[in-house]
N, C-alpha and C positions, 0 to 999 in steps of 0.2 A: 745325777740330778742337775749337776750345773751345764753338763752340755747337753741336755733335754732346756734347759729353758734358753738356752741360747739358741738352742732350732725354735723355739716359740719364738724369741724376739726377732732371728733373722726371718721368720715366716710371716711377723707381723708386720715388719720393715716393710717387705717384698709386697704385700699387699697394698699397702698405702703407697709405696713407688707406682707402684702398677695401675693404683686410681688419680694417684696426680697424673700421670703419665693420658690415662684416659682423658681426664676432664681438660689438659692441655689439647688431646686432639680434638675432644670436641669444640672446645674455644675457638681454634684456627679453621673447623670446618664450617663454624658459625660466621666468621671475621670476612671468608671467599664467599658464602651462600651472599651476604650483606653487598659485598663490592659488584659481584653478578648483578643482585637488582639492581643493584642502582646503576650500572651501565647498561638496563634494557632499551631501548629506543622510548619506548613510551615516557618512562620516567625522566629522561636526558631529555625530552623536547618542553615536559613543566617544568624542568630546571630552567631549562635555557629560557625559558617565560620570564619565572621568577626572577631571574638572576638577572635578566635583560632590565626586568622593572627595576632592579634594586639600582644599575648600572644608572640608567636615567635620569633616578631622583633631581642627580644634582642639574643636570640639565632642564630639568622639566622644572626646576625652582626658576632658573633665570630665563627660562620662555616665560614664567608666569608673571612675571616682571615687565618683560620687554612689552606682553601683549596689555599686562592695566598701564602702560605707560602709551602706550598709543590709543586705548581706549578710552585712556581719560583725556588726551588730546580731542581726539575726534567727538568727545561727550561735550568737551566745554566748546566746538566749532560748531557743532549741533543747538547746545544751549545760548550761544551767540544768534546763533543763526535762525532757529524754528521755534527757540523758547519766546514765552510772552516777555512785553516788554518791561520797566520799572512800573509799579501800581497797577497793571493790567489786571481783573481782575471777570473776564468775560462769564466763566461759567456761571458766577453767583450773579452779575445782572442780566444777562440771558436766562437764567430760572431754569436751566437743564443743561445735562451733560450734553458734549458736542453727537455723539451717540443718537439721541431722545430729543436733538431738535428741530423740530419738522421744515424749517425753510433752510435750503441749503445756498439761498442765493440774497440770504439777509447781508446788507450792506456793512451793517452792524456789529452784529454778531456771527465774522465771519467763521465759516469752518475748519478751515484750518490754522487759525487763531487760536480754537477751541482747542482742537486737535494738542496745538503747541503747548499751550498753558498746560495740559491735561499730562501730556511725556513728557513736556523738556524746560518744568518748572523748576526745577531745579540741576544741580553738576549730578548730583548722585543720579538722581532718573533719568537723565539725560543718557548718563554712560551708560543704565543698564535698557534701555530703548534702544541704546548705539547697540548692547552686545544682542539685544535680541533679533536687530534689522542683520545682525553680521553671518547667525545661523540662521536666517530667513523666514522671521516671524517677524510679518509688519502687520498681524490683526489688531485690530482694535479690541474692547471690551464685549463691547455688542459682536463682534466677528468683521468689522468694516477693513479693509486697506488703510492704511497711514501714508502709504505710497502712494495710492491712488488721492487721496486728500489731496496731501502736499503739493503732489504733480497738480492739480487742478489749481492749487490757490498760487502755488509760487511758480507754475511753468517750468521758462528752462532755467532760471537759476537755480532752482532743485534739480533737473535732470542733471546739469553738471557738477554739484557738488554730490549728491547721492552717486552717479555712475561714478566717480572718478575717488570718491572714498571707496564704496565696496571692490571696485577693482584692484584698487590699494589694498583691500583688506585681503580679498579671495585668492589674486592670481599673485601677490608681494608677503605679507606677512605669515600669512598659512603655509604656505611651502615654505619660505624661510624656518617658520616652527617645526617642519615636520621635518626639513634635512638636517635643521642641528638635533635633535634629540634623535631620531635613525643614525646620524653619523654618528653619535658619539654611544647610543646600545651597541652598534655592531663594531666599532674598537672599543670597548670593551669586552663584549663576547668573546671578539676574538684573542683578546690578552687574557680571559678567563678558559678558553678554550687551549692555551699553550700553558696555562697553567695544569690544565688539569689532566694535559699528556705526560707534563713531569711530575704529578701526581700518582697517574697509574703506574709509569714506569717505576718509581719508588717503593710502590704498592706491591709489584711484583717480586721486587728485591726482595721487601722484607719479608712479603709469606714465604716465598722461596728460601731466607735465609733460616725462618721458624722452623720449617719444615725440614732442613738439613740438620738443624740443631734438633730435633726432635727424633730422627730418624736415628743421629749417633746416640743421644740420651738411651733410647729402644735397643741398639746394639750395646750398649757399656751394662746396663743393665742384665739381660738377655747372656752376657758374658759373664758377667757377676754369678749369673746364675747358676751356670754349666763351673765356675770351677767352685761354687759354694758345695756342690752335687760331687762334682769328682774330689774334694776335703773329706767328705763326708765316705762316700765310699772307701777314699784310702783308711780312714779312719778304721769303717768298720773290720775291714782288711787286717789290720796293726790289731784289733780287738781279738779276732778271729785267732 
């Protein structure tokens, strides 16, 4: 009786070794299925996106800096410069927007006075007239030029403060923006890309090193088992 329930418990042992042992393989076939994907080319290229974006952030805070600090520059050289002047108050004695008013050669009420009052009454509209002349939106309300205005009422001292700001802006600050935030994604890509070779390398150690330890667990076991079978047998031998 007693070594009848002791082949029960070592048969029940054996079993449950035998499903740990399973459910450990399938763990580690699931842990490499995982690391495959995620080194398929597809998936490594919206990595390298994301991780490029995450990389930026902090760059792309101190472009966003540098660019309202020259914007509010150029907003207040603007509202110096094209805003109305103190008390000016064209549109409401003129009786229509610079847009809707029919003589563009009134002495008076001139147009790009209007024009001025209307963008660059103040720092705030000023700067955001500067950023919209900067991506190259100078319509008006009705659809009119602001450029074209300007250039007719003020000449060339518009054509050289407008050419030689948006030069400043286009061919100076914009690339300036775009080589510090590209130089500093692609070192870090590239410090995340050395990372993530001694990542893999590691990765392979450790399932390589599961897999050894798994393989002897399989043999110790497997061994367990052939001399539990040959006890047994001598056993029944000695019984015999």
């Amino acid at each position: 009786g007693d070594r009848g329930k002791s082949m029960s418990d070592g048969s029940k042992l054996g079993d449950a070794t035998r499903l740990a042992t399973f459910l450990r393989v399938l763990r580690i076939v699931r842990v490499v299925r995982l690391i495959n994907i995620l080194h398929s080319p597809v998936l490594r290229d919206l990595a390298n996106m994301l991780v490029g974006f995450v990389i930026g952030i902090p760059a792309l805070f101190w472009v966003l800096v540098l660019f309202l600090l020259v914007l509010y520059m150029m907003g207040l050289l603007f509202r110096i410069t094209l805003g109305p002047a103190p008390g000016q108050s064209l549109i409401a004695d003129c009786g229509a927007a610079p847009d809707d008013y029919p003589d563009n050669n009134d002495p008076v009420c001139k147009i790009h006075w209007m024009y001025g009052e209307e963008f660059f009454d103040s720092v705030k509209k000023s700067m955001f007239t500067t950023f919209r002349f900067m991506i190259g939106d100078y319509s008006t309300r009705g659809g009119k030029s602001l450029a074209v205005a300007f250039s007719e009422g003020y000449g060339d001292f518009f054509h050289v403060v407008f050419c030689a700001g948006m030069i400043t802006v286009t061919f100076g600050l914009f690339n300036i923006i775009t080589a510090i935030f590209v130089d500093s994604t692609i070192s870090g890509l590239k410090h995340n890309d050395t990372k993530r070779k001694y990542a893999q390398q590691y990765e392979r150690a450790f399932v390589k090193e599961k897999l050894t330890d798994l393989v002897q667990r399989i043999s110790y076991l497997v061994l367990l088992k052939k001399l539990g079978i040959e006890e047994e047998r001598e056993e029944e031998e000695q019984m015999l």
